[in-house]
C-alpha positions as CSV (number, residue, x, y, z in Angstrom):
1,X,243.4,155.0,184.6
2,X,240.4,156.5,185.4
3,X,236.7,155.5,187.0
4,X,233.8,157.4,189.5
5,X,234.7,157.4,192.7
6,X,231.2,158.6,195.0
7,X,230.0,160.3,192.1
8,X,233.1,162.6,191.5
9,X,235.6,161.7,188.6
10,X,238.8,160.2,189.3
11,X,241.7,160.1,187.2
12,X,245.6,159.4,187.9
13,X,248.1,160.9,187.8
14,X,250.5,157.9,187.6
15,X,249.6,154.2,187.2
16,X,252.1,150.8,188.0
17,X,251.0,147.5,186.9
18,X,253.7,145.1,188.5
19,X,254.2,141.1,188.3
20,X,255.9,139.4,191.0
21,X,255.3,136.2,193.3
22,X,253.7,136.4,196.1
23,X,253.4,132.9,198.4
24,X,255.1,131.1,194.7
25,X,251.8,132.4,192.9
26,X,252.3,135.1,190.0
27,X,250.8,138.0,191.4
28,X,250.1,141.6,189.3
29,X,250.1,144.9,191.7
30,X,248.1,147.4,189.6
31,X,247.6,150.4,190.9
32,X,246.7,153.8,189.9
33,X,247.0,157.6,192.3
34,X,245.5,161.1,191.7
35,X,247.9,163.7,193.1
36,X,246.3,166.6,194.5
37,X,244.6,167.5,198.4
38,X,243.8,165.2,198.7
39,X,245.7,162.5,196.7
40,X,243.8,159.1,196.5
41,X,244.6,155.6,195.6
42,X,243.0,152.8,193.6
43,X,245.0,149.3,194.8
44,X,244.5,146.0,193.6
45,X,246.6,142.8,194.0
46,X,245.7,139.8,192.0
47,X,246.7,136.3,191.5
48,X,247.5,136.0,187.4
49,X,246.3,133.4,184.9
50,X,247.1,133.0,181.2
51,X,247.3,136.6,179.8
52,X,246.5,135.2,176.7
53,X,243.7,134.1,178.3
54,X,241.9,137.1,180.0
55,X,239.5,136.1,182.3
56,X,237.6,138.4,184.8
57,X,239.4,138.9,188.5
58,X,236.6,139.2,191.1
59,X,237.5,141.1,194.1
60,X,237.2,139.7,197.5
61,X,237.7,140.9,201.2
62,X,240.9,139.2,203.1
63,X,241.7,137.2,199.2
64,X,245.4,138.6,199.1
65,X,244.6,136.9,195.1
66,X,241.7,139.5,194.8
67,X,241.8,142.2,196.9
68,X,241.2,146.4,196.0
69,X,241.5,148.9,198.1
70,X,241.1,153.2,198.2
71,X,242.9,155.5,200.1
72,X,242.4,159.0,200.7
73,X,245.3,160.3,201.9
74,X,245.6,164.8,203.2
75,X,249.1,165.9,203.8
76,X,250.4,162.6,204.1
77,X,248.3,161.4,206.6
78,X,245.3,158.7,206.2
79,X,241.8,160.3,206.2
80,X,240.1,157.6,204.2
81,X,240.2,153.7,203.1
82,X,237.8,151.8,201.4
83,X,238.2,148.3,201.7
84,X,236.2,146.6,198.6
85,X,234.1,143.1,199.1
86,X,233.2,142.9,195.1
87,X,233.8,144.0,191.8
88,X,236.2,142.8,189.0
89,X,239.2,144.2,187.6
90,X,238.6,142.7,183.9
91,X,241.8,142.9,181.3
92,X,240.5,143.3,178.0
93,X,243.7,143.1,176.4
94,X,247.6,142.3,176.9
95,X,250.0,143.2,174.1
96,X,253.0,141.3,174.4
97,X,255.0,143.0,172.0
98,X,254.9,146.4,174.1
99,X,254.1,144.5,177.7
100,X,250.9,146.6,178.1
101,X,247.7,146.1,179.9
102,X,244.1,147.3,178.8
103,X,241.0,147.0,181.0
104,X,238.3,148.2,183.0
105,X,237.2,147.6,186.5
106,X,234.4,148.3,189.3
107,X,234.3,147.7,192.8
108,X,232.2,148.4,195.8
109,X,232.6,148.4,199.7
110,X,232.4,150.0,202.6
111,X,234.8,152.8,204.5
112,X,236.4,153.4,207.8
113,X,233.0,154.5,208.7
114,X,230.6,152.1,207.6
115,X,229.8,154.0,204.7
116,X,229.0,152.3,201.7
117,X,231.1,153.3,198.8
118,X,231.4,152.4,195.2
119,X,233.9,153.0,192.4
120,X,232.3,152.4,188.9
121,X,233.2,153.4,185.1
122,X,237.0,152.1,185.8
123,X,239.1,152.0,182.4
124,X,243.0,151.6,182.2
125,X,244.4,151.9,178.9
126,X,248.3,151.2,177.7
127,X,249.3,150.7,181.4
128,X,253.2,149.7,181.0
129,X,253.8,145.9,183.1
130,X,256.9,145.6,184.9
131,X,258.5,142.8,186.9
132,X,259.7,143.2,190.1
């Protein structure tokens, strides 16, 4: 998984794509975090359709079926969060056989501060999907 995050590249270092149900809806965590100082965090919860099916998944503020967030996180403690109103998480391709998810995603918002921010250029490739 990796996309532009305030003009800077970011890339993880471990990714989780997860299904489980959330208020009886099927629900997919996917998730992606760069280690380093500081380590950051791409989060997205969405409610799943068809798989074979792949439709786009907008991102809204307070839609616990669409919501991303960022986190910036410096020896453990929070020094940043991006809350993102839009975008879409789009996946291009499930492969049953393996249980693998393929996509790309953007998303913009605005930080603790007010500060608009935007993450752009997303791609996640081979991402393994587990069930909780």
């Amino acid at each position: 998984m990796s996309a532009t995050f305030e003009g800077k590249p970011w890339t993880a270092s471990f990714t989780l794509a997860q299904t489980m149900r959330l208020g009886g809806k099927p629900m997919l965590n996917l998730s992606g975090t760069e280690q380093g100082s500081p380590t950051t965090t791409f989060n997205s919860m969405l409610e799943l359709k068809d798989l074979n099916n792949l439709p786009g998944y907008p991102l809204k503020t307070g839609s616990p079926a669409g919501s991303a967030n960022f986190n910036i996180l410096d020896s453990g403690a929070t020094v940043g969060h991006v809350r993102f109103s839009g975008g879409e998480i789009v996946i291009d391709k499930y492969d049953a056989a393996s249980k693998t998810i393929s996509g790309h995603f953007s998303a913009f918002g605005k930080g603790e501060s007010g500060k608009p921010e935007e993450l752009v250029d997303g791609r996640f490739s081979g991402i393994p999907v587990t069930a909780q």
